[in-house]
mmCIF file of the C-alpha atoms, coordinates in Angstrom:
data_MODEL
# 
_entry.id   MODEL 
# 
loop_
_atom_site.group_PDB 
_atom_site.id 
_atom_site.type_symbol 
_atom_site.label_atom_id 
_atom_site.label_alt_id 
_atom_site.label_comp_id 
_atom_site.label_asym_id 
_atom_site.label_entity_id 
_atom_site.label_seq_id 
_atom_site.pdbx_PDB_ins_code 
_atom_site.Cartn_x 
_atom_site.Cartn_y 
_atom_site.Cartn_z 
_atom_site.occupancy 
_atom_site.B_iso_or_equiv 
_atom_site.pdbx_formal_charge 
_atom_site.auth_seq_id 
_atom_site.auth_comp_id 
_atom_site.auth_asym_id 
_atom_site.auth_atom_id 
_atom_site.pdbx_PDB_model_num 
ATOM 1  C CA . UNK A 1 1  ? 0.000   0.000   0.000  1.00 0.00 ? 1  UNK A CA 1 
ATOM 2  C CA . UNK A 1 2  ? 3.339   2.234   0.802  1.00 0.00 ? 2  UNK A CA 1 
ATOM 3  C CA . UNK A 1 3  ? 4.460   1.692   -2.525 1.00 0.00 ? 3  UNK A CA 1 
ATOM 4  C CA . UNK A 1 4  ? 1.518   2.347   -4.523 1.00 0.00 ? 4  UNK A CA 1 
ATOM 5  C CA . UNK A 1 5  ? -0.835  4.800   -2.917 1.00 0.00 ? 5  UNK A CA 1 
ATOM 6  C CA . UNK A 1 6  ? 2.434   7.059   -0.579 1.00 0.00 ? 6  UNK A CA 1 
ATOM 7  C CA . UNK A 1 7  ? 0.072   5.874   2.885  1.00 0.00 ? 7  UNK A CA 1 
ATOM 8  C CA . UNK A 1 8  ? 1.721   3.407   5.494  1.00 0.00 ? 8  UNK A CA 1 
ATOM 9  C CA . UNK A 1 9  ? -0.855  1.261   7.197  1.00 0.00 ? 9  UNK A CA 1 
ATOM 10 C CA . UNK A 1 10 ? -0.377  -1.075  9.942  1.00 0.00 ? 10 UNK A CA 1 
ATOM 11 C CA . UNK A 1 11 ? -2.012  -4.665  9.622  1.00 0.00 ? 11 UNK A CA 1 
ATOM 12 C CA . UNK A 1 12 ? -5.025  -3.957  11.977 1.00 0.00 ? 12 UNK A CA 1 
ATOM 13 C CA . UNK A 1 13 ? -5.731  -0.966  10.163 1.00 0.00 ? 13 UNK A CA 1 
ATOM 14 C CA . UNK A 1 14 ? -5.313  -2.787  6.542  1.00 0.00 ? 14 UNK A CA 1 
ATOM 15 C CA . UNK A 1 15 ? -7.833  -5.570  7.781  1.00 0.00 ? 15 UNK A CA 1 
ATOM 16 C CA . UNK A 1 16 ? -10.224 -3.004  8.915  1.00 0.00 ? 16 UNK A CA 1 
ATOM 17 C CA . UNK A 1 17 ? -10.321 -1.540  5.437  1.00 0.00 ? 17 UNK A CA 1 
ATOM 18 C CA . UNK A 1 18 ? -10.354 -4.987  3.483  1.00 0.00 ? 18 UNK A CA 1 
ATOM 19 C CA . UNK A 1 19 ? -13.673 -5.863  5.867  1.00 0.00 ? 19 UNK A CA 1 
ATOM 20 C CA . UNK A 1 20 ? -15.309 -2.279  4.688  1.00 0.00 ? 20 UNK A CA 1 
ATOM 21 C CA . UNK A 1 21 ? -14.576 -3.029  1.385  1.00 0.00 ? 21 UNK A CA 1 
ATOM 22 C CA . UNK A 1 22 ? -16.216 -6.772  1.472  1.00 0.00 ? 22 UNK A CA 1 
ATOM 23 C CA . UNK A 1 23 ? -13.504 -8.830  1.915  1.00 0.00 ? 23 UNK A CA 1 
ATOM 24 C CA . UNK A 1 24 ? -12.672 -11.572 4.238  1.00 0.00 ? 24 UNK A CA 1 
ATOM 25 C CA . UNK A 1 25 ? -9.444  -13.085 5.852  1.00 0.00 ? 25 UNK A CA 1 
ATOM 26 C CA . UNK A 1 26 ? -9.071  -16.151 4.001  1.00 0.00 ? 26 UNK A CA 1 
ATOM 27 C CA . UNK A 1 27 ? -6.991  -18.610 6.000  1.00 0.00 ? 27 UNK A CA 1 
ATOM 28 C CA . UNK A 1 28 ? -5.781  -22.187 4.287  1.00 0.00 ? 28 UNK A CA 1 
ATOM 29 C CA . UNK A 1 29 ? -6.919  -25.501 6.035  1.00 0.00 ? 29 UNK A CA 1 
ATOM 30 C CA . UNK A 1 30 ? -4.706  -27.767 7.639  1.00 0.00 ? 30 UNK A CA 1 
ATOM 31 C CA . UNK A 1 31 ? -4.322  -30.957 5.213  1.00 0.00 ? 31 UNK A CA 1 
ATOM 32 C CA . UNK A 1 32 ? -3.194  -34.078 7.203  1.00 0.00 ? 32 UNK A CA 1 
ATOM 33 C CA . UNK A 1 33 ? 0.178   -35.849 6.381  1.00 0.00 ? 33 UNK A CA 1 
ATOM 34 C CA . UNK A 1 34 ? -0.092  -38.960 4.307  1.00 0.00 ? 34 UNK A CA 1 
ATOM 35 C CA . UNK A 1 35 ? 0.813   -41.862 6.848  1.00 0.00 ? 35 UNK A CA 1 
ATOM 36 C CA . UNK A 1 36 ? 1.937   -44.854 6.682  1.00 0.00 ? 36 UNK A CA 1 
ATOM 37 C CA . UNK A 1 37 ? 0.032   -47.658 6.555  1.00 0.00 ? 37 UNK A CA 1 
ATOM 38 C CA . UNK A 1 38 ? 1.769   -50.349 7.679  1.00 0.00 ? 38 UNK A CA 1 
ATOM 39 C CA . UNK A 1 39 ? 2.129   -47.908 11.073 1.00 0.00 ? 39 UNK A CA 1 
ATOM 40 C CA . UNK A 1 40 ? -1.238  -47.579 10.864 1.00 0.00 ? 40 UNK A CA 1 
ATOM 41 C CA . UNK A 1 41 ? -2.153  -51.205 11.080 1.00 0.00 ? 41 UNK A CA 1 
ATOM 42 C CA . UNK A 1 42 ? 0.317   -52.446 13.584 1.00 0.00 ? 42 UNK A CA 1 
ATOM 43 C CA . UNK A 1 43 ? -1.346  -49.359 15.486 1.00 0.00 ? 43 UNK A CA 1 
ATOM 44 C CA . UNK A 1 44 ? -4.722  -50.249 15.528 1.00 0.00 ? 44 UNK A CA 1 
ATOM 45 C CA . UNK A 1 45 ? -3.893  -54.149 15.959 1.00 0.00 ? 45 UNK A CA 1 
ATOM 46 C CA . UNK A 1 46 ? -2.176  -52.774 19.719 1.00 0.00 ? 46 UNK A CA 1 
ATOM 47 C CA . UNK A 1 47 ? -3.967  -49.833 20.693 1.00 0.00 ? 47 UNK A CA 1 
ATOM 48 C CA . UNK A 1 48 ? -6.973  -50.894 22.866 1.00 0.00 ? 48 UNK A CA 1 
ATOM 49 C CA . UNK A 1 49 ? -10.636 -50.115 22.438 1.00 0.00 ? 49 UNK A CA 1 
ATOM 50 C CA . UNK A 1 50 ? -12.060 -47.061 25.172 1.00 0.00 ? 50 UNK A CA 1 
# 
């Protein structure tokens, strides 16, 4: 915003603005790890049922 329009906004401030304007924070979801799944057998054959 510096660079373009000469103003110097701190993040609180720039998040205000985007929310006047309509937008929303768009955050990425957490995507799980591929296992493996030999682990994941030999875990469920000694893990005990609650």
């Amino acid at each position: 915003m510096q660079q373009t329009f000469q103003i110097e906004l701190k993040v609180r401030q720039c998040q205000r603005l985007m929310k006047k304007l309509g937008f929303t924070l768009q955050k990425p979801r957490a995507v799980p790890a591929p296992g493996d799944p030999d682990a994941k057998e030999a875990f469920r054959k000694t893990s005990t049922k609650t």
